[in-house]
BAKOLMAR-607243 format. One record per residue (C-alpha): residue number from 1; residue in one letter; x, y, z. Coordinates in steps of 0.05 Angstrom, whole numbers, plus 32768, in hexadecimal, padded with zeros to 4 digits. Layout:
REM residues N
   pos   code      u      v      w
   NUM      A      X      Y      Z
...
***
This chain:
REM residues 456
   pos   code      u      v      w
     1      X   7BEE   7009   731D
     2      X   7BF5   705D   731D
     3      X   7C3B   7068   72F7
     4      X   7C69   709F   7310
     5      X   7C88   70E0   72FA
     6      X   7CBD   7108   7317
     7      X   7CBA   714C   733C
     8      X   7CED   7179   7353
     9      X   7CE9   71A9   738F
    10      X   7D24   71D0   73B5
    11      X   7D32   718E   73D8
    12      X   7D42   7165   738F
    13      X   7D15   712E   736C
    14      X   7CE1   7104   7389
    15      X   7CAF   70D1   7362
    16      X   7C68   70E6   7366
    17      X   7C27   70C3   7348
    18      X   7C22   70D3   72FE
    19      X   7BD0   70E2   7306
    20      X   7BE0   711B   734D
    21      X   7BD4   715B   7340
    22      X   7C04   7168   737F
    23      X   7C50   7174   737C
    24      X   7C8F   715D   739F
    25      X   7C86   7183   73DC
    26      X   7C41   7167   73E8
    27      X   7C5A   7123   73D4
    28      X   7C93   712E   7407
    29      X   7C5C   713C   7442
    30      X   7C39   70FF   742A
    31      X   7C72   70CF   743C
    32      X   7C8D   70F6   747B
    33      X   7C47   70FA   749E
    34      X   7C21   70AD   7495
    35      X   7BFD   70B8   74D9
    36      X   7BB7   70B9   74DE
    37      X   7BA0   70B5   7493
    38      X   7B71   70F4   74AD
    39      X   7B7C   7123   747D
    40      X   7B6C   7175   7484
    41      X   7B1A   7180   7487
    42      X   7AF8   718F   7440
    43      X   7AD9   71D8   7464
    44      X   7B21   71EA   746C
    45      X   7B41   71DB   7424
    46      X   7AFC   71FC   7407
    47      X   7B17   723E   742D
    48      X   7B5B   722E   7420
    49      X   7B42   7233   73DA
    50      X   7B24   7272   73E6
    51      X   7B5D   7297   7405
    52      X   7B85   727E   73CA
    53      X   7B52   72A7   739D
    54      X   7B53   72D5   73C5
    55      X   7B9A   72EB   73C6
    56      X   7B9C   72DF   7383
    57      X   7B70   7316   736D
    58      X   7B8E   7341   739E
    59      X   7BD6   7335   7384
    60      X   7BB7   7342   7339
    61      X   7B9B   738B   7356
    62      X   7BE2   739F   736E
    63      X   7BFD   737C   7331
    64      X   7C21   7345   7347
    65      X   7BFD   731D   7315
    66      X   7BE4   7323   72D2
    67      X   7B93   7317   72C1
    68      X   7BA4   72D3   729F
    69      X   7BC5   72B4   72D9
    70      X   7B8B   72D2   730D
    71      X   7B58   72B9   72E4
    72      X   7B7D   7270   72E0
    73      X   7B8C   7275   732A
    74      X   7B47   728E   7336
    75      X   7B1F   7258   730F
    76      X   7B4D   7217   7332
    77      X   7B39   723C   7379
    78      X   7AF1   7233   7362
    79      X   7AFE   71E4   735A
    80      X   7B16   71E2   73A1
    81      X   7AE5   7210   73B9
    82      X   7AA8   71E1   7399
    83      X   7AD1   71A5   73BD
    84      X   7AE6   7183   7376
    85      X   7B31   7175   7385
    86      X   7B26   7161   73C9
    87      X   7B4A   7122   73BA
    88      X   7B87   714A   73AE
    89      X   7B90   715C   73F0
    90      X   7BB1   7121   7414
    91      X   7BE3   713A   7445
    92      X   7BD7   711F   748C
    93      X   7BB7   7157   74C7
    94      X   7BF1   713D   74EB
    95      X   7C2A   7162   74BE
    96      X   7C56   719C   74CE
    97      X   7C33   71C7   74FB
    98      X   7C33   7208   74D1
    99      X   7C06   71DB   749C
   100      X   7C3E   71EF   7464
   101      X   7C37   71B5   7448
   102      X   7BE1   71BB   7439
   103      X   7C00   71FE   7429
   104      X   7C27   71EA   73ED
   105      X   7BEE   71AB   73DB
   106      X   7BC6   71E8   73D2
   107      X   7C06   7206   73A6
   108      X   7C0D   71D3   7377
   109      X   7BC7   71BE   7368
   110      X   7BB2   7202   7355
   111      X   7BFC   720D   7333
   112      X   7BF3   71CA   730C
   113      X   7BB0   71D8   72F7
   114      X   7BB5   7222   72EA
   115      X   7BF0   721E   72C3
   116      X   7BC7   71E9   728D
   117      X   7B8D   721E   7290
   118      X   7BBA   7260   7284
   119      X   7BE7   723B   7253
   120      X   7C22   7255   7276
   121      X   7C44   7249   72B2
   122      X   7C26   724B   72F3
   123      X   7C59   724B   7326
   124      X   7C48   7229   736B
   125      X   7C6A   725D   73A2
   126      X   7C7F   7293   7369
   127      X   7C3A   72A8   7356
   128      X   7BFE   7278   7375
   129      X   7C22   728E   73C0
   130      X   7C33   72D3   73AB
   131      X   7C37   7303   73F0
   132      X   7C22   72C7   7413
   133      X   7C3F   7295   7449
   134      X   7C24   724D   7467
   135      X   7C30   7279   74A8
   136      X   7BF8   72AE   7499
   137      X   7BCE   728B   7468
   138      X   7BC0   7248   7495
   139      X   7BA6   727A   74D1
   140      X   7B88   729E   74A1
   141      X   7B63   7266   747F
   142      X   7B4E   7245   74C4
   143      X   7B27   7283   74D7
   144      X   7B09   728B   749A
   145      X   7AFB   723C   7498
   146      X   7ADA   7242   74E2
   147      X   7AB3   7282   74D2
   148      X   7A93   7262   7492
   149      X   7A74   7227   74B8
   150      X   7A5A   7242   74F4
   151      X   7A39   7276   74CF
   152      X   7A23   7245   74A0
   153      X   7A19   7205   74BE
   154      X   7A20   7210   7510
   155      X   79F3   7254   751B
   156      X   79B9   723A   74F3
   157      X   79B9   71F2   7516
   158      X   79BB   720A   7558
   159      X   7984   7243   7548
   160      X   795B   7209   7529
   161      X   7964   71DB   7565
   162      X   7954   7218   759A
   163      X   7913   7227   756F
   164      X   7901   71D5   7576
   165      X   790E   71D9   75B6
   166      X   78E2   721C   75C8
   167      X   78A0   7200   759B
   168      X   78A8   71BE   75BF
   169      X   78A6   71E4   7607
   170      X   7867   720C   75E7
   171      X   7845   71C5   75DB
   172      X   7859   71B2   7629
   173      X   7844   71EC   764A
   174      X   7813   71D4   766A
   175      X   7828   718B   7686
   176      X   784B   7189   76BE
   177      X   7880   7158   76E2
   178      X   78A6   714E   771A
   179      X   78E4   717D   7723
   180      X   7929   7157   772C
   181      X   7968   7171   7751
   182      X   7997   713F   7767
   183      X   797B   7113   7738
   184      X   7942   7110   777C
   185      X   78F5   7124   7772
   186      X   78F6   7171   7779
   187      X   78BB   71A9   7775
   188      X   789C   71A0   7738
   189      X   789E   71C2   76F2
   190      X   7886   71CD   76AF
   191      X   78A2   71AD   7673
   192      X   78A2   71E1   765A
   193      X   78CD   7203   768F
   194      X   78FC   71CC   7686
   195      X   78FF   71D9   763F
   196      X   7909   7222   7641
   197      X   7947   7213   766C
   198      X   7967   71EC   7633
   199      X   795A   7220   75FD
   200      X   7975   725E   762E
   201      X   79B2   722C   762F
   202      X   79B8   722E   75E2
   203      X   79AD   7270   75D3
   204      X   79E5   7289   7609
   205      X   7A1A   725D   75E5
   206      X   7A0A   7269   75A7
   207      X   7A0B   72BE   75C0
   208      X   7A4E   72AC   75D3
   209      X   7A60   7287   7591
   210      X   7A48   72C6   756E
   211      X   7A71   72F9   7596
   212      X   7AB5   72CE   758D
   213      X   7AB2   72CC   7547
   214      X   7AC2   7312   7535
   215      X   7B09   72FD   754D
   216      X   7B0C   72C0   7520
   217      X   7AFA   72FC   74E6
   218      X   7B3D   731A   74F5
   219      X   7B6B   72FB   74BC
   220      X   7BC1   72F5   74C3
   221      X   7BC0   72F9   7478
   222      X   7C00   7328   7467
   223      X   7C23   7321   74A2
   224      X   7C46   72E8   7475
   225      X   7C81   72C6   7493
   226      X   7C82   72E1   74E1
   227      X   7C56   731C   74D8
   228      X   7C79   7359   74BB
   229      X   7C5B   734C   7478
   230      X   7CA3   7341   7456
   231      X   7C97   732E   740B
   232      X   7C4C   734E   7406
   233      X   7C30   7393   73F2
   234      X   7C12   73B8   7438
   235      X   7BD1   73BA   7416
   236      X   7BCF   736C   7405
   237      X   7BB1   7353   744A
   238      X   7B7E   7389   7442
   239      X   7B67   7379   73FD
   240      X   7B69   732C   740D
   241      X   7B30   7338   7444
   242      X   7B0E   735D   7418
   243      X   7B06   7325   73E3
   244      X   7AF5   72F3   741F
   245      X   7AC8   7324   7430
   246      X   7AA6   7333   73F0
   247      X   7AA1   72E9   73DF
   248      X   7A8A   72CC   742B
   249      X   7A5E   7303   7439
   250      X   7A77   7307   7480
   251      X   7AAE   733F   749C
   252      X   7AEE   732B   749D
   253      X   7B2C   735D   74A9
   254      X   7B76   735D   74B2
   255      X   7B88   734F   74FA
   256      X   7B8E   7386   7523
   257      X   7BDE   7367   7533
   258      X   7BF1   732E   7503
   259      X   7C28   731C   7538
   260      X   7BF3   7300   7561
   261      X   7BC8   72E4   752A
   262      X   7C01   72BA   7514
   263      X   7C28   72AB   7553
   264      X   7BE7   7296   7571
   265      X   7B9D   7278   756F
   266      X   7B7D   7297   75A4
   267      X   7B43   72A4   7581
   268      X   7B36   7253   7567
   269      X   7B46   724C   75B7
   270      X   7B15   727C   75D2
   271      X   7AD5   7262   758D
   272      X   7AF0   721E   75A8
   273      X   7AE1   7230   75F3
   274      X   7A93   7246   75E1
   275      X   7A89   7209   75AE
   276      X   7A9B   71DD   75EF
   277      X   7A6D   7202   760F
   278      X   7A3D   71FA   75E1
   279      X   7A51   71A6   75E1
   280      X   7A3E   71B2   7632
   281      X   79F6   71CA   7629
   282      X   79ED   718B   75EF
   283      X   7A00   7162   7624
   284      X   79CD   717E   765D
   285      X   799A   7170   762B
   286      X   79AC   7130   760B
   287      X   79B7   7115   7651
   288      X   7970   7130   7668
   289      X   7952   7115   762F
   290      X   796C   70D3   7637
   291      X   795D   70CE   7688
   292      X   7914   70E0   766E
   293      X   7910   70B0   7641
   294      X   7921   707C   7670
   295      X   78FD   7039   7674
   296      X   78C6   702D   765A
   297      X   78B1   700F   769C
   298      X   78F2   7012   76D0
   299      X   7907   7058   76BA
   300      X   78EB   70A3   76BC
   301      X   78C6   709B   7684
   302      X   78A9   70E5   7686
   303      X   78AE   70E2   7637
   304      X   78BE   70B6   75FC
   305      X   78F1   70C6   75C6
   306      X   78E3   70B4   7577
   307      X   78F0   706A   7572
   308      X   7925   706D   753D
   309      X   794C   7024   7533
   310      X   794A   6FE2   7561
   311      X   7977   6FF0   759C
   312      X   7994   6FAB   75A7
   313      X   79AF   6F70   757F
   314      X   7997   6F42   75B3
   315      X   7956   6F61   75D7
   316      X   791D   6F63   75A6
   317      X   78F0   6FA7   75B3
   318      X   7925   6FCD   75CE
   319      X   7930   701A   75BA
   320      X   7964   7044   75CA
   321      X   7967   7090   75D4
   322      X   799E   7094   759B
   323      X   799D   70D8   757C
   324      X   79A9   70F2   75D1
   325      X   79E6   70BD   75CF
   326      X   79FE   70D3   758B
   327      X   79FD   7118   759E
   328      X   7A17   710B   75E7
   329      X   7A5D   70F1   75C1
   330      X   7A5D   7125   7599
   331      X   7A66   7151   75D4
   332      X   7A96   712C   75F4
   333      X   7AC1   7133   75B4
   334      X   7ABB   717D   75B1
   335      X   7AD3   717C   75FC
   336      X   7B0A   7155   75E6
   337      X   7B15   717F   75AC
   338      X   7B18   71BF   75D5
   339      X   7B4B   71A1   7605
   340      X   7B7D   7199   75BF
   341      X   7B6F   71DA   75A0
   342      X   7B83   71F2   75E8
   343      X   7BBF   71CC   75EB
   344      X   7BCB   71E4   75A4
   345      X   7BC1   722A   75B5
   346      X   7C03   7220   75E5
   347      X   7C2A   721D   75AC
   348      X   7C36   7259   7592
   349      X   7C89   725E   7597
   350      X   7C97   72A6   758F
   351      X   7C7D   72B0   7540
   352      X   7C58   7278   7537
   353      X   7C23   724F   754B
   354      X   7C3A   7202   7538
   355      X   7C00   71D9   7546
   356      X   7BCB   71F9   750C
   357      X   7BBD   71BB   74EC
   358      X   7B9F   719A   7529
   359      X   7B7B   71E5   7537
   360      X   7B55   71DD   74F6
   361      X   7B49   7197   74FC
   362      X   7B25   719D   7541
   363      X   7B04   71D8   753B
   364      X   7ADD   71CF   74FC
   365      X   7AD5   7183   7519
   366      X   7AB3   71A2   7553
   367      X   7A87   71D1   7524
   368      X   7A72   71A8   74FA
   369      X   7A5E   716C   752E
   370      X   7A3A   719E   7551
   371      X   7A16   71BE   7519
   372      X   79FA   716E   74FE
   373      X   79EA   7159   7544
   374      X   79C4   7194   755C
   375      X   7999   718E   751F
   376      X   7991   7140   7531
   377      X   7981   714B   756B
   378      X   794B   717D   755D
   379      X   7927   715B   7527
   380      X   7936   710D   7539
   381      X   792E   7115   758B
   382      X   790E   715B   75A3
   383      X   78D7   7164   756D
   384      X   78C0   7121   7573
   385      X   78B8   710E   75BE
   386      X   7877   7108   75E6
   387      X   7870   710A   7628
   388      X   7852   70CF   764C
   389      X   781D   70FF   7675
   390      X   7806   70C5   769D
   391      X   7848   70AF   76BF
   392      X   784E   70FA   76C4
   393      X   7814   7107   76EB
   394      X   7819   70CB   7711
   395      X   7862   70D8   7730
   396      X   784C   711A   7740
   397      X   7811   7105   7766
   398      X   783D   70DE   7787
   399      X   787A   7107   779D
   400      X   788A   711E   77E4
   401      X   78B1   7157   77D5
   402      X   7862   717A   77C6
   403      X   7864   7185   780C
   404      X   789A   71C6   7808
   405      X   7858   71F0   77F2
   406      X   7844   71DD   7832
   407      X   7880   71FA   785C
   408      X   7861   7245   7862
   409      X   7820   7223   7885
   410      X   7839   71E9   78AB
   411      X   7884   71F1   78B3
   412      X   78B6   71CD   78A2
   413      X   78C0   7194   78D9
   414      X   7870   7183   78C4
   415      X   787E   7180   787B
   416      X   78B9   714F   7886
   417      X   788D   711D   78A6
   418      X   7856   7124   787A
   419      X   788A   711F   783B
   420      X   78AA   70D7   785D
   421      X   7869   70BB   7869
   422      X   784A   70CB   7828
   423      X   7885   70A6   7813
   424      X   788B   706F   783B
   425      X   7840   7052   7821
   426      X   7842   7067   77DB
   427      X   780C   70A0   77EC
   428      X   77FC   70E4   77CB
   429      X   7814   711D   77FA
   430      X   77CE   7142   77F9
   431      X   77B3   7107   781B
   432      X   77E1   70F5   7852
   433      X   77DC   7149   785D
   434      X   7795   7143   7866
   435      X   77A6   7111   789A
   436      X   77DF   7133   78B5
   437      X   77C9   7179   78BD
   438      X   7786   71A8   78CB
   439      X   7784   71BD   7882
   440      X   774C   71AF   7858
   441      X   774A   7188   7827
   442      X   7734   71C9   77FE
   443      X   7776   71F5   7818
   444      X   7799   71BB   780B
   445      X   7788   71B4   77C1
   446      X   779B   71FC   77B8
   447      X   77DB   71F6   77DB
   448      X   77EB   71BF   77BA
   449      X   77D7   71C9   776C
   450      X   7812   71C1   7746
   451      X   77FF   71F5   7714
   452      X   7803   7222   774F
   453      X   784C   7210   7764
   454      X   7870   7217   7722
   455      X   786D   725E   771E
   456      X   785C   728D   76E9
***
């Protein structure tokens, strides 16, 4: 059984567990919010960390604090920042909405453990949240937390899964299938066509992922308690995005009005508004991949996925097109994730925004979701289909709706009857034509090549 040791805060004594590196106020969060067991996500305490550095060396420059506590301050910000106290970090998402109490976990760790390094004390609010509030560094450390992973994790899956998808529609150029609209046979197309379609879908949402973010680079840090900056140097915010900056490699800069930055999240609205597109396009494509797929025998069966696991506990040879299903919840979750962060958004009462903790939880959710399942689905689904040429060419051969290439000659009261009887006995359209109309068999061949009816 952990023992016990006492801890005092401006609220009196509490017990906490002798082996925490946390204080009383984290200890107090701990008991007051028991609700979901979720706790906040490791990509935000790793920037949490950072920001803590971060302010740090810019309190040392205007000398707020001395070298030896930096460098102590500094160094436990590195743990964090490698993920090594992770297990410190227990509070519930579901906590005060300003996220003051993740806030002061983040105090006392690096207090507790930069005090033991320094050999002197290390004072949780007095020096490790020096010209700093929960109200200006939590916005501060969800943009930084959402910039970090879709530049590191979200942009390069979704550029890896558009390349999969363009070399795949290189291999299909050339095979073509019956085009669907209404889920009903339609002129045809290339594969390859269809393909291109998906990958112009991916690359305008992640254009529009790319041109939201330089809002998420504007930082509240400095504004402090409501804004005005009460309690920190003018130059502090400044500095801080410099050392984000410097250490990230991407741009981050005070917000043009730290009013807004705090008071709202209008820019983890407007990134989570183009990461549901994003989850939209996913689901175009993991739906058309799975209507495909169908069959083998009473579906489409235009292509067949990589058989990856048995697909049912009770019919043996059964496969399943599970990476499109994996990835088609995944989108639904981002949806539903958009529709809090929205909600969320709503709640910025005159200086604050109250719901961050649910912000940062959703958002990097949704980035991070996205970012594994559009690699998944690139290397496990769209890199390793092949398309089943023979049902291909054989529903082609077959479908009625051939006869529109015909309209210009024949008209279109002609074509309608020619299109319901090749139908009606299972026949190709060229031949009930021939039948049908004066064309030869010759014109009708041309008329009728499907490589001539997809366009260039």
């Amino acid at each position: 059984m952990t023992g016990f040791r006492i801890e005092k805060d401006s609220m009196g004594e509490l017990q906490v567990p002798e082996n925490a590196l946390y204080g009383a106020q984290t200890q107090r969060a701990i008991d007051n919010f028991p609700i979901s067991g979720i706790t906040m996500p490791t990509a935000f305490i790793q920037a949490l960390g950072l920001v803590k550095q971060a302010c740090a060396n810019a309190n040392h420059s205007l000398g707020g604090l001395d070298e030896t506590q930096r460098r102590a301050i500094s160094s436990i910000c590195d743990d964090i920042i490698s993920g090594e106290l992770m297990d410190q970090f227990p509070v519930d998402v579901f906590q005060t909405g300003s996220a003051t109490s993740t806030n002061m976990n983040a105090n006392e760790v690096i207090a507790r453990l930069a005090s033991k390094e320094a050999g002197d004390t290390v004072h949780p609010n007095d020096h490790v949240n020096m010209s700093q509030s929960s109200n200006d560094v939590i916005p501060t450390t969800i943009n930084v937390s959402a910039a970090i992973t879709c530049h590191q994790k979200l942009i390069p899956a979704v550029n890896h899964l558009i390349s999969t998808i363009d070399t795949k529609a290189e291999s299909l150029a050339t095979i073509i299938k019956t085009g669907r609209t209404h889920l009903m046979d339609a002129m045809p197309v290339s594969m390859g066509q269809e393909l291109s379609g998906w990958s112009a879908q991916l690359q305008s949402a992640l254009s529009h992922i790319e041109d939201t973010l330089p809002l998420i680079h504007q930082l509240a840090i400095g504004g402090t308690a409501v804004g005005t900056g009460i309690n920190a140097d003018e130059k502090f915010g400044g500095l801080v995005a410099e050392q984000l900056s410097s250490t990230t490699g991407l741009s981050f800069k005070v917000a043009h009005n730290r009013f807004a930055a705090m008071s709202t999240q209008d820019a983890s609205v407007a990134l989570s508004g183009q990461l549901k597109t994003l989850a939209t396009s996913l689901m175009k494509i993991s739906n058309d991949l799975r209507w495909m797929n169908s069959g083998p025998l009473a579906g489409i069966g235009e292509i067949t996925l990589p058989a990856l696991q048995p697909g049912s506990s009770i019919m043996p040879g059964k496969v399943n097109p599970v990476i499109p299903e994996a990835t088609a919840m995944v989108c639904a979750q981002v949806i539903g994730n958009d529709a809090t962060i929205t909600i969320a958004g709503q709640s910025g009462n005159f200086q604050l925004n109250v719901m961050l903790p649910v912000v940062a939880h959703n958002i990097l959710q949704s980035i991070e979701i996205l970012s594994n399942a559009s690699r998944l689905l690139a290397d496990k689904a769209i890199a390793g289909f092949t398309a089943n040429e023979d049902c291909i060419n054989s529903a082609l051969s077959k479908n009625p709706i051939l006869v529109t290439a015909l309209n210009t000659v024949i008209g279109y009261e002609l074509g309608a009857k020619i299109a319901k009887a090749a139908y009606a006995d299972g026949r190709a359209v060229i031949d009930v034509a021939a039948e049908m109309t004066d064309l030869s068999r010759n014109e009708l061949e041309e008329l009728l090549d499907p490589k001539e009816l997809i366009g260039k």
